[in-house]
C-alpha positions in Angstrom: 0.0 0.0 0.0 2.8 2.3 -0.4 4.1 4.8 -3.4 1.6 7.5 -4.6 0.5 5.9 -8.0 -2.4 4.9 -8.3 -2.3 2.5 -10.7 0.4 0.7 -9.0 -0.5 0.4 -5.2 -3.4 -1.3 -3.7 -5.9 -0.5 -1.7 -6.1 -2.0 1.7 -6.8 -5.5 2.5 -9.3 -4.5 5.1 -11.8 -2.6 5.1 -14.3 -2.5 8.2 -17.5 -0.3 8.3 -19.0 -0.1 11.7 -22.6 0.6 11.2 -25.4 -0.1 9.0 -28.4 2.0 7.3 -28.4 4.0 4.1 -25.2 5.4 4.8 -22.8 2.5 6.0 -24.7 0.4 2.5 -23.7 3.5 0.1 -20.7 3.5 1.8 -20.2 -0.6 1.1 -21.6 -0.7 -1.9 -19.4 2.3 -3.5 -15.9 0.9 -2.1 -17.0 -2.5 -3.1 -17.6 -1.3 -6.7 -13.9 0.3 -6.8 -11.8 -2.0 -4.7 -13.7 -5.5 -4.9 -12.9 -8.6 -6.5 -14.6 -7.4 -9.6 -12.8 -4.1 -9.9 -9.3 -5.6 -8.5 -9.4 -8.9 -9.0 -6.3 -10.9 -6.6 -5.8 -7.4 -5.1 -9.3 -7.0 -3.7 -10.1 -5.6 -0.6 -12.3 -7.9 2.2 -14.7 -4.9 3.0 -17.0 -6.0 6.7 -19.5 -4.2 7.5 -20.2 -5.0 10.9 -24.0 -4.0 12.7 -25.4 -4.0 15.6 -29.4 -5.7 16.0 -29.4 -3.2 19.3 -29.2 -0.4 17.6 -31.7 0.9 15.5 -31.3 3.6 12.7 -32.7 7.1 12.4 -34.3 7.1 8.8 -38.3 7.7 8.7 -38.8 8.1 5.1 -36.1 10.4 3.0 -35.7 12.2 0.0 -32.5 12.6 -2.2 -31.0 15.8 -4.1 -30.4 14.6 -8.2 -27.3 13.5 -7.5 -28.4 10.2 -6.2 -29.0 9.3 -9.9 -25.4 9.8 -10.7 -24.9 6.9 -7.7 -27.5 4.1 -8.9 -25.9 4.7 -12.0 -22.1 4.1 -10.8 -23.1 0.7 -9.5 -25.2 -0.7 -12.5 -28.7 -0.3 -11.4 -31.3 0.5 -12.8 -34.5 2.3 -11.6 -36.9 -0.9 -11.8 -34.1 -2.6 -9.5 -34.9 -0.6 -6.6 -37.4 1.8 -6.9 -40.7 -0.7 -6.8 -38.8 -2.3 -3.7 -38.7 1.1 -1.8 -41.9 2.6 -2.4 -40.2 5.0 -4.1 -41.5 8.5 -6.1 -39.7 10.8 -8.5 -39.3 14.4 -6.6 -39.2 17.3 -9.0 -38.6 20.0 -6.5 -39.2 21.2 -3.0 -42.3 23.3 -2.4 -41.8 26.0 0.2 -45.5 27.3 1.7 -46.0 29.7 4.2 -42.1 31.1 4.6 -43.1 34.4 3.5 -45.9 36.5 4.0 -45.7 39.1 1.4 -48.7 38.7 -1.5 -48.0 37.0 -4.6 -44.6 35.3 -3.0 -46.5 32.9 0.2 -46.0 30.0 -2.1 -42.0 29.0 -3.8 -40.9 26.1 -5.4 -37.3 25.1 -5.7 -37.2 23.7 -9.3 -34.6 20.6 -10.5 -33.8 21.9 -13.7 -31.1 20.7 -16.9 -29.2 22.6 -19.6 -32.5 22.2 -21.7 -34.4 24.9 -19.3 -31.5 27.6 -20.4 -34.0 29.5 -22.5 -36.6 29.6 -19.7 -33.8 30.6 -17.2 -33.0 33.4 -19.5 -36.4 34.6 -19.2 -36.6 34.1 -15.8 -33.1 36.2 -15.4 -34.3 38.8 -17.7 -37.5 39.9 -16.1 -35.7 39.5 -12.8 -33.0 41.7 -13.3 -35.7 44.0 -14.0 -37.8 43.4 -11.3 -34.8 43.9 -8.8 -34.2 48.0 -10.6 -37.5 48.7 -9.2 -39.1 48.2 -12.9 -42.2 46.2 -13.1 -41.9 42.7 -14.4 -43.0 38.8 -13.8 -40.1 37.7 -11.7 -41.4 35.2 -9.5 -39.9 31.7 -10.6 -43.0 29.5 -10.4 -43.7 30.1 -14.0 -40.1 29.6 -15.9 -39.7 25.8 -14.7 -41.3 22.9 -16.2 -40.3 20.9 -13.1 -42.8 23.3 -11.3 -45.5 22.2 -13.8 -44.4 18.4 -13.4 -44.5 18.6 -9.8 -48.0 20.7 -9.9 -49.7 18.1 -12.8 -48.2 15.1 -10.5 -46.2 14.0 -13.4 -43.2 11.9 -13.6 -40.3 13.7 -14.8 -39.0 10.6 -17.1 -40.0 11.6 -21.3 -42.1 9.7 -22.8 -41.9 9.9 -26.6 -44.5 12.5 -26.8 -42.2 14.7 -25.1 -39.3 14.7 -27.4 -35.2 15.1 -26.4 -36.6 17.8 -23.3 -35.2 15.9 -20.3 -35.1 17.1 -16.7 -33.6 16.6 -13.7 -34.9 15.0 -10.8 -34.4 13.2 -7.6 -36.2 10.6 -4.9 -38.2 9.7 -2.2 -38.2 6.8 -1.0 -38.5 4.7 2.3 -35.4 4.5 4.5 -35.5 1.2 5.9 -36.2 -0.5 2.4 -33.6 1.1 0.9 -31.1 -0.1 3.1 -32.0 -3.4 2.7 -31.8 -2.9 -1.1 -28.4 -1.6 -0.5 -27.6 -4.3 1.3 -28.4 -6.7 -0.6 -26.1 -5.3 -3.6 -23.6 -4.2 -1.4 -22.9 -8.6 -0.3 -23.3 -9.7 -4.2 -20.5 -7.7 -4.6 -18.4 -9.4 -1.7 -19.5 -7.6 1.3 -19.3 -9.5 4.5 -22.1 -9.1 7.1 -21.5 -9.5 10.5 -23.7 -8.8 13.3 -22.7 -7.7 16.4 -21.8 -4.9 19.0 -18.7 -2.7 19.8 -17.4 -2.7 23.0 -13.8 -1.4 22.7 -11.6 0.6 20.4 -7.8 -0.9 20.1 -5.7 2.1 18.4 -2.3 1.3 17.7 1.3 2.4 18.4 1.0 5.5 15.5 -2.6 6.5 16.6 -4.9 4.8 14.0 -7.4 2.3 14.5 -5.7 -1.6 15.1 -8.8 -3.2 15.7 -12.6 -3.6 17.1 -13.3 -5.5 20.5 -16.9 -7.0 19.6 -19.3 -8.8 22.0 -20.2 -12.1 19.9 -17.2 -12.1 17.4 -13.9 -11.0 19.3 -11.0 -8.8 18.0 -12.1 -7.8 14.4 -9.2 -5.9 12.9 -8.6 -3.6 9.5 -6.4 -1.8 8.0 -9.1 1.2 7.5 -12.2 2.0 9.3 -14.9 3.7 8.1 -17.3 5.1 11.1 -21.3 4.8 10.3 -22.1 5.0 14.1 -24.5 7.5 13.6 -24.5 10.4 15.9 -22.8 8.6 18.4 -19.6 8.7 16.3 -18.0 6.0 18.1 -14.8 5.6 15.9 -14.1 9.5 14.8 -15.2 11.3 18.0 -15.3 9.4 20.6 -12.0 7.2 19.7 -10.2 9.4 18.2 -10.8 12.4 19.8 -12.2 14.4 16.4 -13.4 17.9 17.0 -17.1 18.5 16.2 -18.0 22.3 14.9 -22.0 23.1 15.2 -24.0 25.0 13.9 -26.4 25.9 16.5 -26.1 29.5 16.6 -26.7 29.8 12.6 -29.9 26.6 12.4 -31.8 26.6 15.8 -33.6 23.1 15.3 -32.8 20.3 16.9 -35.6 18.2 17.3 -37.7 16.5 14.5 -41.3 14.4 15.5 -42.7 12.5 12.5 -45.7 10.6 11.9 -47.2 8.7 8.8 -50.4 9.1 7.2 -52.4 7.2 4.7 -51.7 8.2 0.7 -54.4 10.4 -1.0 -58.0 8.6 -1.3 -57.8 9.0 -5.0 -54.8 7.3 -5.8 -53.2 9.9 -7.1 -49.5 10.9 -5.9 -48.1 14.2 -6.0 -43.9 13.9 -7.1 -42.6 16.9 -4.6 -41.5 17.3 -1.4 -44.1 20.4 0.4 -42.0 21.4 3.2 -44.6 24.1 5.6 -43.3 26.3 7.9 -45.3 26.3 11.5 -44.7 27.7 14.0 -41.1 27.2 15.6 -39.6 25.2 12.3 -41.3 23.4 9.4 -43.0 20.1 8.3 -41.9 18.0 5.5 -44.2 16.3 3.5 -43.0 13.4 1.4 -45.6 10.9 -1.0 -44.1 7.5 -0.8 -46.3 4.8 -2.7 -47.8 3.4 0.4 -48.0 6.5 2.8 -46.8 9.8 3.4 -43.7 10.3 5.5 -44.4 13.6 7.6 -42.3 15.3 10.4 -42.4 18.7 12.1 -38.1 19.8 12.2 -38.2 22.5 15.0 -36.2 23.8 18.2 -36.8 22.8 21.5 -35.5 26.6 22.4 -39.3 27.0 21.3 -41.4 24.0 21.7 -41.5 21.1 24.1 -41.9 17.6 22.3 -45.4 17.3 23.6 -46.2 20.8 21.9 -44.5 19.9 18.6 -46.6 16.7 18.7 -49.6 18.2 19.3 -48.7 21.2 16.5 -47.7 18.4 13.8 -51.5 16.1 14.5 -53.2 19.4 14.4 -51.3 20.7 10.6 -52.1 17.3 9.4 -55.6 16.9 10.5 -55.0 13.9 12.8 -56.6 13.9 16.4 -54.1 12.9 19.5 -55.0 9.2 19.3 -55.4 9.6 15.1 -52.6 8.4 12.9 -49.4 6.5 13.2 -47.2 6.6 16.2 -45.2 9.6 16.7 -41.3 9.3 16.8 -39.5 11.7 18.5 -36.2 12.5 17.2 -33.1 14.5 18.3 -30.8 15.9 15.7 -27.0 17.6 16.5 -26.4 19.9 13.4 -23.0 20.8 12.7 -19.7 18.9 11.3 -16.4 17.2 12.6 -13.1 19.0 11.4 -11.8 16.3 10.2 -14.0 13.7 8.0 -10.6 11.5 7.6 -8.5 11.0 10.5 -6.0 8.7 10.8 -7.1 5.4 9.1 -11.1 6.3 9.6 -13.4 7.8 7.8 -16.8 9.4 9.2 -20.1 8.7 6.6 -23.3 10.2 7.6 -24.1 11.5 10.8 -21.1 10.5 12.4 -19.2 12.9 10.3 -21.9 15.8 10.9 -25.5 17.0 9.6 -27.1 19.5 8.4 -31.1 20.0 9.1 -33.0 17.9 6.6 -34.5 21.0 4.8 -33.2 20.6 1.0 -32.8 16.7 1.4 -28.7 16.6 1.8 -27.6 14.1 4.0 -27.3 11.5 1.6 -26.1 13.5 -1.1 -23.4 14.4 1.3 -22.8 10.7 1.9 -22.4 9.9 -1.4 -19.9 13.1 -1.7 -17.7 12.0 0.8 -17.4 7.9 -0.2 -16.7 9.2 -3.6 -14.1 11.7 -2.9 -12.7 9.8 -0.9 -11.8 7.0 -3.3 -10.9 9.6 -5.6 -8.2 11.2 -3.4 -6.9 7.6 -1.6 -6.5 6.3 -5.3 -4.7 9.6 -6.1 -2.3 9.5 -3.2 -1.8 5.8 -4.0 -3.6 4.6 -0.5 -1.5 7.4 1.3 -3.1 10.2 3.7 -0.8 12.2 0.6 -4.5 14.1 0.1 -6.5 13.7 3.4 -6.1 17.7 3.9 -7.6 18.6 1.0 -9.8 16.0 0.7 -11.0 17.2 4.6 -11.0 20.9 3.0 -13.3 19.8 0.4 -15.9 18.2 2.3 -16.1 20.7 5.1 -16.6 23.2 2.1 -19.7 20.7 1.1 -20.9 21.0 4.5 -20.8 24.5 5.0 -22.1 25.5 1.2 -24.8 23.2 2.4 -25.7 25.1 5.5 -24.9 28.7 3.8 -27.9 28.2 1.2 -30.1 26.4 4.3 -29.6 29.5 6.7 -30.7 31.7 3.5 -34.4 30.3 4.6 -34.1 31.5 7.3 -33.3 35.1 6.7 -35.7 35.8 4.6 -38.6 34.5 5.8 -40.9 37.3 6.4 -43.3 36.0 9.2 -43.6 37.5 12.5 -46.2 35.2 14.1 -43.3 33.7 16.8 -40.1 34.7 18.6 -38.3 31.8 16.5 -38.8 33.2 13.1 -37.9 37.0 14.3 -34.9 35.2 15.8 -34.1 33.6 12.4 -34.7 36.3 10.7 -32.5 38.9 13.0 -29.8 36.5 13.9 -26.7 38.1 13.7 -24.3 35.0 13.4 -25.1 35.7 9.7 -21.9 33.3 7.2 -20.3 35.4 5.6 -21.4 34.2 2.2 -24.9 34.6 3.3 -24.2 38.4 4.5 -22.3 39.3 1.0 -24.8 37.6 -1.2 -27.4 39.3 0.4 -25.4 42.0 0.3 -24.9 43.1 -3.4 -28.5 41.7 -4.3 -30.6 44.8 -1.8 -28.1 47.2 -3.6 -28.7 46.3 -6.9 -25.4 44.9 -7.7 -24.3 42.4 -10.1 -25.6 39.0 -8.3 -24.1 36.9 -10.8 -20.4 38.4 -10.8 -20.6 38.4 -6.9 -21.8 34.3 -7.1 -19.1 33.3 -9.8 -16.6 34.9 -7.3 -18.1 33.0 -4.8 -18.2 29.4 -6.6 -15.7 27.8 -4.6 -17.4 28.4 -1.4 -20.9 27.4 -2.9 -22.8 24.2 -3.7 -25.8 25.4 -5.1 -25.8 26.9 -8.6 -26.7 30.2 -9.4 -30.4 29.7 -10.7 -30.9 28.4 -7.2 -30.0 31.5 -5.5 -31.8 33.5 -7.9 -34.6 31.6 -7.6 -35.3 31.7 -3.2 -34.2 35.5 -3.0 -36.7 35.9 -5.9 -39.5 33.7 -4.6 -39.0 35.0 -1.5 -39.9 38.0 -2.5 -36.8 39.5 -2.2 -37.7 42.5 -4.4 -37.7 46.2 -4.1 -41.7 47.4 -3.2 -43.9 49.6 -5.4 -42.1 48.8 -8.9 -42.0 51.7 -11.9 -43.8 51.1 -15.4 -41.1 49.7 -17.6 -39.8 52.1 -20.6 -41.1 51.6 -23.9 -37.6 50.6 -24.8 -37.4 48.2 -22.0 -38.3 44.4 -23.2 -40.7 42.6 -20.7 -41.1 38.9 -21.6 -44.3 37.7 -21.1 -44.7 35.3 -18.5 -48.2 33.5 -19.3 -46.4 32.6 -23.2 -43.2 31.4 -21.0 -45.5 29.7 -18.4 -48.0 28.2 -21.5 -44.8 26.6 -23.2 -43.2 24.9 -19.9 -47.2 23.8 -19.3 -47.2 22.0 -22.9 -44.1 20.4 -22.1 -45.2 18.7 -18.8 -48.3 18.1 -20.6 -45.8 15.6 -22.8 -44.6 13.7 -19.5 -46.3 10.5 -18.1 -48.7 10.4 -14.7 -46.5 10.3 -11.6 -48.8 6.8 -10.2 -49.1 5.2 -13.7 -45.0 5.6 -14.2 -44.3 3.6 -11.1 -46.7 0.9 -11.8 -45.7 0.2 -15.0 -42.0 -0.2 -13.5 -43.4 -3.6 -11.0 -42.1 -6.8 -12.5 -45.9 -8.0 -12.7 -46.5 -4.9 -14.8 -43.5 -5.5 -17.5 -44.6 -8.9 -17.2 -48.2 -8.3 -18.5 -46.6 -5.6 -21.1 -43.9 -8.4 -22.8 -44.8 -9.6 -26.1 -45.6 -13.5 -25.7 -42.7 -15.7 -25.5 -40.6 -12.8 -24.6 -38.5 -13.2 -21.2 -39.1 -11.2 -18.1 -36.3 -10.9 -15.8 -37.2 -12.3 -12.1 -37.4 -9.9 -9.1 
């Protein structure tokens, strides 16, 4: 395992993963892929994940940024292999009601858009850069997105052939417990050993790494790298090995989350966004699964008591105290370790840090920091050779993760509660945050100020545009434009992104005709069906 050449070295002989769910399965199933007998034959890494039965994990139904496409596709599988098993949806967007209280902006959605939206976007950009000189103009972003109009026909976002080469981006939902298992499940065809059982003791060695695992069934378990899917315990990067932990607190006040499931709409049909609410001391996510919906109220307990959140969340959904599923209570630390690789151990998930589930990050952030990391111990030929800049990279995720959340936060308008005046007038502002904010009230060049920005930012620059515009983020009592001045038309930009989702299939009939008994009934006779 020594030299810096990739090509030449090899990766370690053992890898051990302590802890299970979505993240410790991404994290198997993607190091498995790269270093497993089928990528390295004779030179293959024995990858263990090892998991206790006694300790349960967080997940109560999740969602996904687009990027999680990019993952099923770097391990060869295809939608119909996973989704029907997860009662998964397709999520065009994020839905944002009730965050502002200005007319005409109480309502936002965060579109998933592609290259093929650029002449909407320009449209969009046009009458905004307008609208933000004071001169009158369409400018909220509702109407330049056809990932709006998906999400608001409940439409698929997968073409059909009606709809041509338009394509669009999209993401997940999907339930947390199944996916694992699906995970899982690829994760051991590829070679992943299972083992069952608890950690009681951390053996480091002589030069400060990880030696080995003392577990309670199974004995001394040892590896040459670690990889720490303890959850928020953090048993191998923080509590071992002494890891800092940076939080967040005094920018994102929640730290509690109460969820509880309801049934799916009595018509059958299923909506493809997630609607998260805001309430009264935090917000409530609402995500359609096939089966149910996932719901949960994310709030502070500066602000609420669990029995109030409860008793908040029943009352937004309709539910009386003994109505509904069970209510699980959750607490959340949200914040980030300093070092994601230490030594020879790697932090995935939670144990490496977390950022309130508001835009659906956490496993985009998993999948980040597994695949960086093989990028950068490849590079250094197995060597810590880029640990420090891997570290810098993924802290930079985190926090350009956090910057855009915190954004929410300052510019809600409502002044119903202490905790959204709070948000609103907290001073701990990031200082990307404060300078974005900054240049857009004085009518400066946005985009100049976010392309010197990029390195510190993860979201692109429609995205900014789009929450500071829908928002409402926009100078009061506009002038009539000059007759010089070009206005598009929003209804003829809103018509044509209408037509196009008009070309896309129905969210509930996409998903059924994905079941194996579905493609079974649709194959010509004769023809072969693969099994489940």
């Amino acid at each position: 395992m020594t030299g810096h050449n990739g090509d030449q070295a090899a990766p370690p002989k053992r890898i051990v993963i302590v802890g299970g769910g979505t993240a410790g399965w991404m994290a198997a199933t993607l190091m498995a892929h790269a270093w497993g007998e089928a990528a390295k034959g004779d030179r293959a890494t024995t990858i263990t994940l090892l998991e206790s039965k006694t300790i349960g994990i967080i997940g109560v139904g999740e969602g996904s940024t687009p990027k999680m496409r990019r993952f099923f596709d770097r391990i060869g599988m295809t939608e119909a292999d996973w989704m029907p098993h997860c009662n998964a949806t397709y999520k065009c967007g994020i839905r944002f009601p009730d965050w502002c209280t200005r007319r005409g902006y109480e309502s936002y959605y965060h579109p998933f858009f592609s290259l093929k939206d650029e002449e909407t976007i320009r449209a969009f950009f046009h009458n905004l850069s307008l609208r933000n000189r004071n001169i009158e103009a369409p400018a909220h972003p509702d109407a330049y997105f056809v990932s709006h109009f998906l999400a608001d026909g409940r439409r698929a976002p997968t073409p059909s052939a009606a709809s041509g080469d338009y394509e669009t981006d999209y993401a997940y939902h999907f339930d947390a417990q199944l996916i694992g298992q699906v995970l899982k499940d690829k994760a051991m065809a590829l070679g992943v050993r299972h083992v069952e059982d608890t950690v009681g003791a951390v053996h480091r060695g002589e030069d400060g790494g990880i030696e080995a695992l003392e577990t309670e069934a199974h004995g001394r378990l040892e590896g040459d790298f670690f990889v720490d899917c303890t959850g928020f315990a953090s048993v191998l990067l923080q509590r071992s090995l002494g890891v800092p932990f940076r939080s967040y607190a005094d920018l994102l006040f929640n730290d509690r989350a109460v969820a509880v499931p309801t049934p799916p709409e009595a018509d059958g049909s299923l909506p493809s966004e997630t609607v998260s609410t805001a309430l009264s001391a935090g917000w409530v996510w609402k995500i359609p699964l096939q089966n149910r919906f996932g719901n949960g109220y994310v709030y502070s307990s500066h602000y609420l008591d669990e029995g109030e959140a409860e008793a908040e969340l029943r009352a937004h959904l309709g539910l009386g105290p003994d109505e509904g599923g069970e209510a699980r209570h959750l607490k959340m630390r949200v914040g980030r370790v300093d070092a994601p690789w230490a030594e020879n151990c790697l932090g995935v998930g939670l144990s490496q840090g977390f950022v309130e589930p508001l835009e659906a990050t956490a496993l985009m952030i998993v999948q980040d920091t597994v695949e960086n990391f093989i990028d950068a111990f490849e590079k250094g030929g197995f060597t810590p050779a880029h640990r420090d800049a891997f570290n810098a990279r993924v802290n930079g995720i985190f926090d350009g993760v956090r910057d855009y959340i915190v954004m929410h936060y300052k510019l809600n308008s409502r002044s119903d509660s202490r905790y959204w005046i709070d948000n609103r007038e907290n001073q701990q502002t990031p200082e990307t945050v404060a300078s974005i904010l900054g240049v857009w009230k004085k009518g400066g060049d946005l985009l100049a100020e976010l392309q010197r920005l990029s390195g510190s930012l993860v979201y692109s620059p429609t995205s900014w545009f789009c929450i500071l515009a829908g928002m409402g983020q926009l100078p009061r009592k506009p002038r009539k434009p000059k007759r010089n001045m070009q206005v598009i038309d929003r209804e003829k930009v809103a018509a044509h992104c209408r037509r196009l989702a008009g070309t896309f299939p129905d969210h509930r009939a996409a998903l059924e005709a994905m079941r194996p008994e579905a493609a079974a009934e649709a194959a010509p006779l004769g023809a072969a069906v693969p099994a489940e």
